[in-house]
One Martini backbone bead per residue (centre of mass of N, CA, C, O) as a GRO file, in nm:
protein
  441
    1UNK     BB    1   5.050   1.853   2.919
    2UNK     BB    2   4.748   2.026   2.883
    3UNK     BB    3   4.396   1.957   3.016
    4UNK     BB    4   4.099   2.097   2.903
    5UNK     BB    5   3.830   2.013   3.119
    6UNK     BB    6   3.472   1.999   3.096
    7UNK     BB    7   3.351   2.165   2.906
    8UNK     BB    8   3.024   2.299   2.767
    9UNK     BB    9   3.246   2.521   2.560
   10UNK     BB   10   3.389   2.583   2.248
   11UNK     BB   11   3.517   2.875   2.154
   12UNK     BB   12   3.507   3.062   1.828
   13UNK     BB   13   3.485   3.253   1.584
   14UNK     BB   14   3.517   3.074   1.341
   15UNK     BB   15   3.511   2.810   1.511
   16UNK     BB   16   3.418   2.513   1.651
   17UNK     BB   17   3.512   2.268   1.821
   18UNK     BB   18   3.543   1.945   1.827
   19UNK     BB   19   3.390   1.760   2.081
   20UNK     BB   20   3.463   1.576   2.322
   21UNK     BB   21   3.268   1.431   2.541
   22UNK     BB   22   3.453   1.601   2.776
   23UNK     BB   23   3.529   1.868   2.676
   24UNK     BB   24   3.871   1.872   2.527
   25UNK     BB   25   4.180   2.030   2.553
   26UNK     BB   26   4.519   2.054   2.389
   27UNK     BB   27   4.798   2.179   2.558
   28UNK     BB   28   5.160   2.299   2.456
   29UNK     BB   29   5.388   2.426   2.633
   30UNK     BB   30   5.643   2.394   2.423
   31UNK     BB   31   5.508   2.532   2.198
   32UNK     BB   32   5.196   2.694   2.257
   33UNK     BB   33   4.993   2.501   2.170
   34UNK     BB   34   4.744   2.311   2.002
   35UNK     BB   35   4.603   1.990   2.005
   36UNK     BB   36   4.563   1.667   1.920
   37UNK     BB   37   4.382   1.432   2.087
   38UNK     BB   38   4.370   1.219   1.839
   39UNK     BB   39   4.500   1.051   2.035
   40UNK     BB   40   4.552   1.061   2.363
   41UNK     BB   41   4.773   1.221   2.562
   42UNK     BB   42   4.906   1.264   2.777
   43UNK     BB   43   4.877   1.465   3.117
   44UNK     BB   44   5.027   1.623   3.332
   45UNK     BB   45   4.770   1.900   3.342
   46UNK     BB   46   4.453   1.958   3.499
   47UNK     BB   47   4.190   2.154   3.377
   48UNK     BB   48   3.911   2.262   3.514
   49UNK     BB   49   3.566   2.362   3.328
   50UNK     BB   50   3.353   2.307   3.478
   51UNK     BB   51   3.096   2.537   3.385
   52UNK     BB   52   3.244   2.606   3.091
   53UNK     BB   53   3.329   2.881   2.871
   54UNK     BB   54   3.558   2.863   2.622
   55UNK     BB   55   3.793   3.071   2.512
   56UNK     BB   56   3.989   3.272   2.377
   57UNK     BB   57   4.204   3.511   2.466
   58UNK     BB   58   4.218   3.785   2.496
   59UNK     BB   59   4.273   4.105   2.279
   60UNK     BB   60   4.459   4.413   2.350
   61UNK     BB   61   4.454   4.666   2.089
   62UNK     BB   62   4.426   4.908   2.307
   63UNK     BB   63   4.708   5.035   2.540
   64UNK     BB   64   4.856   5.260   2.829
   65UNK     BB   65   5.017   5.127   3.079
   66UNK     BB   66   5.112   5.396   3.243
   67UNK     BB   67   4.788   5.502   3.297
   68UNK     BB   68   4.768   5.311   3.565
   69UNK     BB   69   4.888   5.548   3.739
   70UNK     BB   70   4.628   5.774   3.634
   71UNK     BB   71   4.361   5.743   3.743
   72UNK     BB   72   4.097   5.967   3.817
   73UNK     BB   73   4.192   6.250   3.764
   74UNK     BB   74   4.177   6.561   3.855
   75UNK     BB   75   4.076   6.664   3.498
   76UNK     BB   76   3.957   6.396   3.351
   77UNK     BB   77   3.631   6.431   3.348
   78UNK     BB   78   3.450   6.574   3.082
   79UNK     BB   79   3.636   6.654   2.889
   80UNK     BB   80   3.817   6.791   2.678
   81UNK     BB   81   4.103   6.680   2.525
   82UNK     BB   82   4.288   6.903   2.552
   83UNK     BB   83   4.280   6.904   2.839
   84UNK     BB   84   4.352   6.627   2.899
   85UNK     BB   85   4.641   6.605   2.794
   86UNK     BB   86   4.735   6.875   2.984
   87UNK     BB   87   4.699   6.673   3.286
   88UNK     BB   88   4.873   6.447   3.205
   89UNK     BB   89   5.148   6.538   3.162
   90UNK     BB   90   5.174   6.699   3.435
   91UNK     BB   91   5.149   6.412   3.596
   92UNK     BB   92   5.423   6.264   3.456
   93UNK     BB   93   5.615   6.552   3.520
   94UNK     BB   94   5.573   6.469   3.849
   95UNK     BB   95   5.644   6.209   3.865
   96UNK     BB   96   5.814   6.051   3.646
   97UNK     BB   97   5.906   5.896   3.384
   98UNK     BB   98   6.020   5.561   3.427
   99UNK     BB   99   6.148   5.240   3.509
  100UNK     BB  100   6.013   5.201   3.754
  101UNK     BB  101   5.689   5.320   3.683
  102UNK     BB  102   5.666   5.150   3.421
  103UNK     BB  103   5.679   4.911   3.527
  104UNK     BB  104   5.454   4.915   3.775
  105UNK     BB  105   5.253   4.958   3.594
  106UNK     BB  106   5.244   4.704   3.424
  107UNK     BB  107   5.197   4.503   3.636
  108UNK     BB  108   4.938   4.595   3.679
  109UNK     BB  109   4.772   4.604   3.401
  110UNK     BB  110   4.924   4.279   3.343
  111UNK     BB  111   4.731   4.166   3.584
  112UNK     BB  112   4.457   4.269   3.521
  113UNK     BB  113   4.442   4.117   3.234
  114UNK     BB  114   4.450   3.840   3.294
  115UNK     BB  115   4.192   3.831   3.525
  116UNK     BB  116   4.027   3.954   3.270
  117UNK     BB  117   4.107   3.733   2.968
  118UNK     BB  118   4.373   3.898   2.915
  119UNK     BB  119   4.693   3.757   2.687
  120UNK     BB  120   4.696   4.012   2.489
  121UNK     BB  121   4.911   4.359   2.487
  122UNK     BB  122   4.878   4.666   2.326
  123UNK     BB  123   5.123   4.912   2.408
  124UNK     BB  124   5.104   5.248   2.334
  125UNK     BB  125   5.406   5.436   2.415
  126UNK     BB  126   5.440   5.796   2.441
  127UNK     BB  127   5.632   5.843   2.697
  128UNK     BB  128   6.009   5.973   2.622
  129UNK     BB  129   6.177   6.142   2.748
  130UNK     BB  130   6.510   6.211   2.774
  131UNK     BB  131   6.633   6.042   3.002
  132UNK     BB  132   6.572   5.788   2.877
  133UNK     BB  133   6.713   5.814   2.588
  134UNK     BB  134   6.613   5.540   2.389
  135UNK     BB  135   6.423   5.380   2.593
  136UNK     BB  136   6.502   5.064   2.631
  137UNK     BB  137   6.432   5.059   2.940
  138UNK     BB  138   6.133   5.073   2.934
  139UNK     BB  139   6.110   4.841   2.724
  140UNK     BB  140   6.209   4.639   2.924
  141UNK     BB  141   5.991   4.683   3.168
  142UNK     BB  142   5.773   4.590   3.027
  143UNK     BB  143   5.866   4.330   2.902
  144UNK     BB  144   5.935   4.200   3.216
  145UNK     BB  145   5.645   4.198   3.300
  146UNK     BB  146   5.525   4.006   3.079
  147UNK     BB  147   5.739   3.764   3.160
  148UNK     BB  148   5.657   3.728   3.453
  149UNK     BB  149   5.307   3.711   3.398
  150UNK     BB  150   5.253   3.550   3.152
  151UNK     BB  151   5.235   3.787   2.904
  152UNK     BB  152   5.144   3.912   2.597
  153UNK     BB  153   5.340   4.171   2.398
  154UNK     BB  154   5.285   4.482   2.233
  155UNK     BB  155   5.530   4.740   2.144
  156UNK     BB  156   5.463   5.065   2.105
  157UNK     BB  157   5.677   5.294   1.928
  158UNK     BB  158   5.590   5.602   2.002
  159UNK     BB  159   5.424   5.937   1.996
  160UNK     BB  160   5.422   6.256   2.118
  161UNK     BB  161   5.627   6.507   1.909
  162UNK     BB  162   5.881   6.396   1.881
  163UNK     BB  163   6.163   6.375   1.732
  164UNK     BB  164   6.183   6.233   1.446
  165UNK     BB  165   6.458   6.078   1.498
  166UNK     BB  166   6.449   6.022   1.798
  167UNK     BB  167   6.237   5.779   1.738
  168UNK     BB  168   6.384   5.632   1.490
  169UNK     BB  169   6.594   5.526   1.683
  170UNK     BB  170   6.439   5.399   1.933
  171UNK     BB  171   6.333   5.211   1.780
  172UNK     BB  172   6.549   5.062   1.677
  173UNK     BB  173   6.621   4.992   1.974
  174UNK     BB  174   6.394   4.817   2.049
  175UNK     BB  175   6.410   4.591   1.851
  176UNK     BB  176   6.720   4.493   1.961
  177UNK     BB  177   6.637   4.450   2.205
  178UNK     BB  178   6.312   4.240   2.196
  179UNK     BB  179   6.471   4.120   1.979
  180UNK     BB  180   6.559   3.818   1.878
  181UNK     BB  181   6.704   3.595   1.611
  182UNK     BB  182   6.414   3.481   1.595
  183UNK     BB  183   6.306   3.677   1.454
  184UNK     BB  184   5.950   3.793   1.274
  185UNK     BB  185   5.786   4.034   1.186
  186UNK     BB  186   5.834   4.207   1.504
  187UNK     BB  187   5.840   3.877   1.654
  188UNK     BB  188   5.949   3.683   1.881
  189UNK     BB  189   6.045   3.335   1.861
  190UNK     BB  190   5.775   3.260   2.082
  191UNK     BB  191   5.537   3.543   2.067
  192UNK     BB  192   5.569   3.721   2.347
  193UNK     BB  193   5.645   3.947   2.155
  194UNK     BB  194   5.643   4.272   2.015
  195UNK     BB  195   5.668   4.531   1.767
  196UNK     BB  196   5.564   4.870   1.711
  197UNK     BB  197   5.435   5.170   1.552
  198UNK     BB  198   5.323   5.473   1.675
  199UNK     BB  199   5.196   5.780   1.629
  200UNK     BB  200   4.913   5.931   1.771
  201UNK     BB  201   4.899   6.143   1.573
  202UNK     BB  202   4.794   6.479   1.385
  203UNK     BB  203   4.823   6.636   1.581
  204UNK     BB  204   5.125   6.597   1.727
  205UNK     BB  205   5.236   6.443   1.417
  206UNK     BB  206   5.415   6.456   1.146
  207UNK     BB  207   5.544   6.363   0.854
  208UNK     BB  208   5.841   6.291   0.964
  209UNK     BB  209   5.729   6.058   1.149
  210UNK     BB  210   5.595   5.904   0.980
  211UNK     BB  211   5.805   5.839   0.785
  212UNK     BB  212   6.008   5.703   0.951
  213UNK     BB  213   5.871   5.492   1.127
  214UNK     BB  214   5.803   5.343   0.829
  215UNK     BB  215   6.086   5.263   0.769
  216UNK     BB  216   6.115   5.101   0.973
  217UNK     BB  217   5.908   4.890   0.937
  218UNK     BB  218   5.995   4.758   0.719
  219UNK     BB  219   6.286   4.709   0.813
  220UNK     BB  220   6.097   4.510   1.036
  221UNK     BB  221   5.815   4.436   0.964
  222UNK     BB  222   5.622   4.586   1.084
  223UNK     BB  223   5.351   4.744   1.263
  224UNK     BB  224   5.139   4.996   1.227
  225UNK     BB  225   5.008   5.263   1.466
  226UNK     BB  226   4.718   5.448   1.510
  227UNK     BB  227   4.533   5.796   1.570
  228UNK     BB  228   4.175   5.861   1.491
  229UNK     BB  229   3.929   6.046   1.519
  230UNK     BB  230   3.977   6.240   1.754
  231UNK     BB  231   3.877   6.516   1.836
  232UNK     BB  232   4.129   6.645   1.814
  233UNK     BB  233   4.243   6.545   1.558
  234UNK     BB  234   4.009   6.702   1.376
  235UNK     BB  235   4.069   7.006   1.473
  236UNK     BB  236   4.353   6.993   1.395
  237UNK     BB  237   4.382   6.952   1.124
  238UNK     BB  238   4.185   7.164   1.017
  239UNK     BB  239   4.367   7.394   1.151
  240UNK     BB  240   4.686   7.311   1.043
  241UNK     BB  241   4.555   7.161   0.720
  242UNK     BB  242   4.315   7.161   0.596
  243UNK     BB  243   4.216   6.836   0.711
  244UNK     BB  244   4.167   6.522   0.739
  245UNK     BB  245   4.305   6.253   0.884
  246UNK     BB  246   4.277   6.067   0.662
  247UNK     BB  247   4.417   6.281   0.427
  248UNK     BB  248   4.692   6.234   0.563
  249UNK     BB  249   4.764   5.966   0.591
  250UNK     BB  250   4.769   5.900   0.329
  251UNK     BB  251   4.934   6.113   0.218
  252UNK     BB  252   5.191   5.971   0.409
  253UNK     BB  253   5.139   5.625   0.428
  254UNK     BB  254   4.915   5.561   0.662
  255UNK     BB  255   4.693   5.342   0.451
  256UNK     BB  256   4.692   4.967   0.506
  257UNK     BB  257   4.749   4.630   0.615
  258UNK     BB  258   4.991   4.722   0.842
  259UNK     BB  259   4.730   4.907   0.954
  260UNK     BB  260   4.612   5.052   1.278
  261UNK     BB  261   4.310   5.211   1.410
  262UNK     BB  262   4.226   5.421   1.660
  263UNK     BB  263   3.866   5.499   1.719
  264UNK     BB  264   3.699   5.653   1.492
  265UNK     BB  265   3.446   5.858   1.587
  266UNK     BB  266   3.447   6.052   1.269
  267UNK     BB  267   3.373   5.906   1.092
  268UNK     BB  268   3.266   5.870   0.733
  269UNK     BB  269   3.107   5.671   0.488
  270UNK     BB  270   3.371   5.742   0.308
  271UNK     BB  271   3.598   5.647   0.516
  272UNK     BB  272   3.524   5.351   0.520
  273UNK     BB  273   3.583   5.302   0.227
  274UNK     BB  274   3.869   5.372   0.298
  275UNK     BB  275   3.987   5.171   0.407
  276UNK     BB  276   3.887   4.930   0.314
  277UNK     BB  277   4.050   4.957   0.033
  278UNK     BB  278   4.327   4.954   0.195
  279UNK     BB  279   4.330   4.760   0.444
  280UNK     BB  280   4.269   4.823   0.685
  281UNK     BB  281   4.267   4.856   1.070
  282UNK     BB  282   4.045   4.858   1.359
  283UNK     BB  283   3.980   5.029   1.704
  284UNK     BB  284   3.752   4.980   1.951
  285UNK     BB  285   3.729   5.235   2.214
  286UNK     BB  286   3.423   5.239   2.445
  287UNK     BB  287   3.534   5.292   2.715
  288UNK     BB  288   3.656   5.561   2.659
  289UNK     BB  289   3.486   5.766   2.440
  290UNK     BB  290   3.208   5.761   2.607
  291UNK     BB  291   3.270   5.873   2.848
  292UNK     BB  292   3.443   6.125   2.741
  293UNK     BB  293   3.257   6.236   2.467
  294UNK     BB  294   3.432   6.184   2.209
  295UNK     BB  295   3.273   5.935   2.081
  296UNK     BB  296   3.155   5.697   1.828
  297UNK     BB  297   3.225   5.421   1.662
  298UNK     BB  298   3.126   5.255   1.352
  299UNK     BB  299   3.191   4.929   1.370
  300UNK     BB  300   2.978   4.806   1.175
  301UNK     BB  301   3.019   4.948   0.946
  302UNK     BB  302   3.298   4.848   0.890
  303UNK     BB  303   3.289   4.563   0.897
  304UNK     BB  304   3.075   4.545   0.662
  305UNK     BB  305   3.329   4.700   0.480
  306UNK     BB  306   3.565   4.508   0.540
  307UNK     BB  307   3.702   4.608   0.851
  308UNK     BB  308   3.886   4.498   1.049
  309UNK     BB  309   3.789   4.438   1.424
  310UNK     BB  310   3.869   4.564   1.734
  311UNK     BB  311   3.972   4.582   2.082
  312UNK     BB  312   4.014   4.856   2.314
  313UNK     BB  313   4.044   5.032   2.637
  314UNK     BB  314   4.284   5.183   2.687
  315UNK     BB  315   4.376   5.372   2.932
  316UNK     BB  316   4.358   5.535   3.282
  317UNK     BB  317   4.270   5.824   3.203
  318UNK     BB  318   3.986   5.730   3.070
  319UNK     BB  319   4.001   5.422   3.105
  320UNK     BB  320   3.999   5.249   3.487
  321UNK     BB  321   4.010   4.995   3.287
  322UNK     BB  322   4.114   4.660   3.182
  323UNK     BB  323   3.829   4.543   3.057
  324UNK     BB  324   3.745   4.391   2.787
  325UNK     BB  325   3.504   4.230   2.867
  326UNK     BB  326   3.301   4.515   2.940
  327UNK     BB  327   3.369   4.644   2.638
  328UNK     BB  328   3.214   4.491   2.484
  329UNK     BB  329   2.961   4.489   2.626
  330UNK     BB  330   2.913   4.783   2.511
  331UNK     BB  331   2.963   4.781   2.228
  332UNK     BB  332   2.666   4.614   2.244
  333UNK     BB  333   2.487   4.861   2.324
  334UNK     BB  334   2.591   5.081   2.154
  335UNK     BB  335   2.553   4.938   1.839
  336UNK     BB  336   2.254   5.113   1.751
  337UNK     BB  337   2.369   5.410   1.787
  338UNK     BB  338   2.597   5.350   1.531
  339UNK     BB  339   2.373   5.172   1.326
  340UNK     BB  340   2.361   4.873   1.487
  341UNK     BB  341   2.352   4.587   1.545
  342UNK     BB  342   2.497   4.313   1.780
  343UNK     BB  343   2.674   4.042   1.865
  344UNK     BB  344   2.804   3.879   2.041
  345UNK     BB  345   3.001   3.719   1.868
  346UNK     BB  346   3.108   3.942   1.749
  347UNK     BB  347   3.253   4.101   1.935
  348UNK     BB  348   3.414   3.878   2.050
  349UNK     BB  349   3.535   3.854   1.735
  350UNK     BB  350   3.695   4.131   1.811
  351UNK     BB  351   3.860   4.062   2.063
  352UNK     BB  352   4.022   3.845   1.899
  353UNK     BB  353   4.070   3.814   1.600
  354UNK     BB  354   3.992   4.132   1.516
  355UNK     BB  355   4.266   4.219   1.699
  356UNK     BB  356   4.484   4.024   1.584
  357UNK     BB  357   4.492   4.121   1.301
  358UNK     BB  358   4.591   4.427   1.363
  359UNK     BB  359   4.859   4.193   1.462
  360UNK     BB  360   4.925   3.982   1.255
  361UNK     BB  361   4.773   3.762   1.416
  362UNK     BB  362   4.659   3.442   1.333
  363UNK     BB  363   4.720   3.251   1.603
  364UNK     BB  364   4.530   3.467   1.767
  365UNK     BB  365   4.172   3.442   1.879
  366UNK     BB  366   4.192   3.136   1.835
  367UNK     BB  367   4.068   2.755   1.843
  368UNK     BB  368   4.279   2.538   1.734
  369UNK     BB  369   4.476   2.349   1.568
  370UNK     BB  370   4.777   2.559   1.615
  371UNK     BB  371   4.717   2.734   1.778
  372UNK     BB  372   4.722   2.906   2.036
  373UNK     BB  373   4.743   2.845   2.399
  374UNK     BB  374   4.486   3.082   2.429
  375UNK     BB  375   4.251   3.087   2.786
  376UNK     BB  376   3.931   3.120   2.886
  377UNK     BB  377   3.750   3.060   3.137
  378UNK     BB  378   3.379   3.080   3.198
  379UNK     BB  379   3.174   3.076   3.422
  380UNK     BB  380   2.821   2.960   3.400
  381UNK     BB  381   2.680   2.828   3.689
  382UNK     BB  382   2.594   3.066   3.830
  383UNK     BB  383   2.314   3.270   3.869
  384UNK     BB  384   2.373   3.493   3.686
  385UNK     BB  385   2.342   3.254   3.470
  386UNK     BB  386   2.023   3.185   3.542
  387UNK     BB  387   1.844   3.121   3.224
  388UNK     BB  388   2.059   3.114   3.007
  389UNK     BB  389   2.017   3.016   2.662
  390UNK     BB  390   2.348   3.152   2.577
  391UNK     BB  391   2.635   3.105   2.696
  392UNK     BB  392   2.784   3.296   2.516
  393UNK     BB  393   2.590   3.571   2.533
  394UNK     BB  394   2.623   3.609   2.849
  395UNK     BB  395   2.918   3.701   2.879
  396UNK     BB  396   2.777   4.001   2.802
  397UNK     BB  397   2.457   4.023   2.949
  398UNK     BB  398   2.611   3.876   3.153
  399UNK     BB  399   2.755   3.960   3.444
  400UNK     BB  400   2.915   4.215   3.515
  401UNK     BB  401   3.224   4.185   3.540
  402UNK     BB  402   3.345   3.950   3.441
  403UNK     BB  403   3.562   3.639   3.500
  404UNK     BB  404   3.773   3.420   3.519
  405UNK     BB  405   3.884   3.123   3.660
  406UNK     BB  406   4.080   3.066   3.409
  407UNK     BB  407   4.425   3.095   3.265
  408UNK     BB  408   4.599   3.082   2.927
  409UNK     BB  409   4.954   3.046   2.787
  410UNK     BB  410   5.120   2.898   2.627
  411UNK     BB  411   5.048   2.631   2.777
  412UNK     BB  412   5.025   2.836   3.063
  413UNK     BB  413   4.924   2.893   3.365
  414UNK     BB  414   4.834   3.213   3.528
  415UNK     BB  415   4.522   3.118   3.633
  416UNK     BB  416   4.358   3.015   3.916
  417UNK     BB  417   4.053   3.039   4.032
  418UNK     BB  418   4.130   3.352   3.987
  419UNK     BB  419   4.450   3.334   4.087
  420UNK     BB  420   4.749   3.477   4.018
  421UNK     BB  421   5.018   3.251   3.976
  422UNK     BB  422   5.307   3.467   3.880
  423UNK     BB  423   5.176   3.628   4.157
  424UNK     BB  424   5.111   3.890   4.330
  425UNK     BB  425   4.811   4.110   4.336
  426UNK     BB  426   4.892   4.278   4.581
  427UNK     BB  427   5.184   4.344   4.546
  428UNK     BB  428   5.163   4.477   4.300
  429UNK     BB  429   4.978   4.738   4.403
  430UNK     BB  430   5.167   4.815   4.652
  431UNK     BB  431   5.364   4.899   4.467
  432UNK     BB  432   5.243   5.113   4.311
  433UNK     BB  433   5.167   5.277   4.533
  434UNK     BB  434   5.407   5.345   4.674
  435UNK     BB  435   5.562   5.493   4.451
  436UNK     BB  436   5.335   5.706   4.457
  437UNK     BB  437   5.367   5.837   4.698
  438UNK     BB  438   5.663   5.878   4.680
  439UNK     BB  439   5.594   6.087   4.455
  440UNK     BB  440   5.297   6.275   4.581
  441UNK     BB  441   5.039   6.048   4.549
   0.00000   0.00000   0.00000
C-alpha cells in the first residue's frame, strides 16, 4: 500500500474526500485504485504532501506526441492553417516519420506530462507513412514509452488523407496489437492502454474514412475522436462540400456519445446546442488555438449547454509546451472573452473529470475510493503561494508554470520530489536530441 500523507487538501472535482486529522489518502498499487482508509491498513509506502494540495493526476485528451520533435520550427508560428499544415508534412517528411522517431518522441512528450502532473494523456497520431506498413510498429512504439515512463496512454488511430480502408485495417491491426485479451471497450485489462479511432477533420477525411473508422469503433467498442471548426477545417468544408463542419459530422453519423470534438474555435450558439444534444463531448485546447491566432472555443458556453469539456495541450507544433496545467490557466483567464467568467476550480475539473469522461474514462479524473489512484501533489508552501487565501484557485492564478512534488500512477510513484523516477529525464532528451541532429535537425 502506498499512503500519501499529511496533505493540506485532497480535491477532487465532483467531491472532495472526507480528510483523517492527517489528509492521508491511501492507495492499492495492487489493483491501482484508491482503497479506504478506516480502519487504516499497513502501507508498505510513505509519501509526504506535507504544504500539497493533491488533485486527481490531470488528463491531457488532446496531444499529438510526435510534434514533441517539431516544435518551434521556422514557418510555424503565426501563420494560416493551411501554411502551417504544410510546413509540419514537409518536416515530417525530411525527418523520416519511424519507429524510431515515434518512440523517442513519445518518450519526451510522455516524461515531459509526467513532470507536468500529468498522468493520461491522449495522443491522437495522424501521421502514418507507408513504410509504417499496417502501423502496429508505430503503435507499439509509443505504447512501449508509455508503459516505461508509467504514463496511461489512449492511443488514437488517426487519418489525415489516408486512404480509407488502409486506415480501416490499421486500426483493426493496432487493437489486436495494444489490447490484451481482457480489454473491454477498447481499454486493456490493467487500464494503462486505450485505443480510439479518430480522422484528423473534414478538411483531411471524407465520408468514407469517417464511415470506415466509425465501423471499427463499433465493432470493437472503441470511443471516437477527431478536430472541427478549426480555421483550415471550416474554410474547407465550405469550400469542397457548401456546409459547415458539424453538419457534415452529423451528416456522416459523427455527432454522439461515444465522440469527442477537439478544439471547436467557430462554433456558434446553435451548433453548441447541437452538440449537446447529440451528447457529443468537446477538448478546448487554448494553449494551441490562442497563441496561433486560430481562434478560441467557448468553453464556458458548451458546459453551459450541459456538453463535457475536457482540456488538450494539442502538438508541440503548434503549442510547444504540453503542460496541460499552464493550459487550465490560460483557459481561465481568457475565458470572460469567450463568453463568461469560470472558476478555477470548474477548470481544473475540465482537466480532470471533463477530460476523462470524453474518453469514456469515469475512473479517472476524480479521487473518491475506487477510483483509479492517479495523483499530483502540488506544493503550495513556497513564496509564490504566499498570501493565496485560496490554495485550490491558486494553483492556477498563482505560480505560472508550476509543476507537482510528486506524481502518482495506478498507486506508484512515477515522479517524486520532482524528479521523474522511472527513467532520467535527461537522457530521455538527449535521446531526442542526438536522434534528431542525426536526421539532419
Amino acid at each position: 500500500m502506498l499512503r500519501v500523507t499529511g496533505a493540506l487538501r485532497v480535491w477532487s472535482p465532483a467531491e472532495t474526500l472526507a480528510e483523517s486529522p492527517a489528509g492521508d489518502l491511501l492507495c492499492d498499487p495492487a489493483t491501482g485504485r484508491v482503497v479506504a482508509g478506516d480502519p487504516a491498513p499497513a502501507a508498505d509506502e510513505v509519501l509526504d504532501a506535507s504544504g500539497c494540495v493533491v488533485t486527481p493526476g490531470l488528463v491531457n485528451a488532446h496531444h499529438h506526441l510526435l510534434q514533441t520533435a517539431f516544435r518551434t520550427l521556422p514557418g510555424t508560428r503565426g501563420v494560416p492553417m493551411a501554411a502551417w499544415l504544410a510546413v509540419m508534412a514537409a518536416a515530417y517528411r525530411a525527418a523520416g516519420v519511424d519507429e524510431e522517431l515515434v518512440g523517442a518522441a513519445a518518450r519526451a512528450g510522455l516524461a515531459e506530462a509526467l513532470l507536468c502532473g500529468v498522468t493520461t494523456v491522449a495522443d491522437h497520431h495522424l501521421t502514418w507513412p507507408a513504410a509504417a506498413g499496417d502501423g502496429t510498429g508505430l503503435a507499439r512504439a509509443t505504447a512501449g514509452a508509455a508503459e516505461a515512463l508509467g504514463a496511461r496512454l489512449v492511443l488514437v488511430r488517426g487519418s489525415a488523407g489516408d486512404d480509407p480502408q488502409e486506415a480501416a485495417s490499421s486500426a483493426e491491426a493496432v487493437v489486436a496489437a495494444l489490447l490484451g485479451p481482457d480489454a473491454s471497450g477498447g481499454v486493456s485489462g490493467d487500464g494503462r492502454v486505450q485505443v480510439a479511432v479518430g480522422p484528423a477533420g473534414v478538411h483531411s477525411d471524407g465520408p468514407e474514412t469517417y464511415r470506415l473508422l466509425g465501423e471499427v469503433a463499433r465493432r470493437h467498442g472503441l470511443r471516437r475522436r477527431t478536430q472541427a471548426d478549426e480555421q483550415v477545417d471550416v474554410a474547407v468544408a465550405q469550400e469542397r462540400y457548401g456546409r459547415r463542419p458539424l453538419e457534415l459530422l452529423e451528416e456522416w453519423g459523427w455527432l454522439g456519445p461515444d465522440v469527442t470534438l477537439a478544439h471547436l474555435c467557430a462554433v456558434t450558439p446553435a451548433e453548441v446546442a447541437r452538440l449537446a444534444a447529440a451528447g457529443a463531448s468537446a477538448t478546448h485546447a487554448p494553449g494551441c488555438d490562442l497563441p496561433m491566432g486560430w481562434g478560441v472555443a467557448p468553453a464556458a458556453a458548451l458546459a453551459d449547454a450541459g456538453v463535457p469539456v475536457g482540456l488538450g495541450t494539442s502538438g508541440g507544433g503548434s503549442n510547444d509546451a504540453g503542460h496541460l496545467l499552464a493550459d487550465a490557466r490560460l483557459a481561465l483567464q481568457v475565458a470572460p472573452l469567450a463568453g463568461r467568467a469560470v472558476s478555477a476550480e470548474e477548470v481544473l475539473g475540465w482537466a480532470t473529470r471533463g477530460s476523462a469522461a470524453g474518453l469514456g474514462r469515469p475512473e479517472l479524473g476524480r479521487l473518491a475510493v475506487g477510483s483509479a489512484a492517479d495523483l499530483a501533489c502540488w506544493d503550495v508552501s513556497g513564496v509564490a503561494d504566499a498570501g493565496v487565501a485560496d490554495p485550490v484557485a491558486g494553483l492556477l492564478w498563482a505560480s505560472p508554470g508550476r509543476r507537482p512534488r510528486h506524481v502518482v500512477v495506478g498507486g506508484r510513484v512515477v515522479v517524486r520530489d520532482g524528479v521523474l523516477v522511472t527513467a532520467d529525464a535527461d537522457d530521455v532528451g538527449h535521446d531526442l536530441r542526438r536522434l534528431l541532429a542525426a536526421r539532419g535537425r
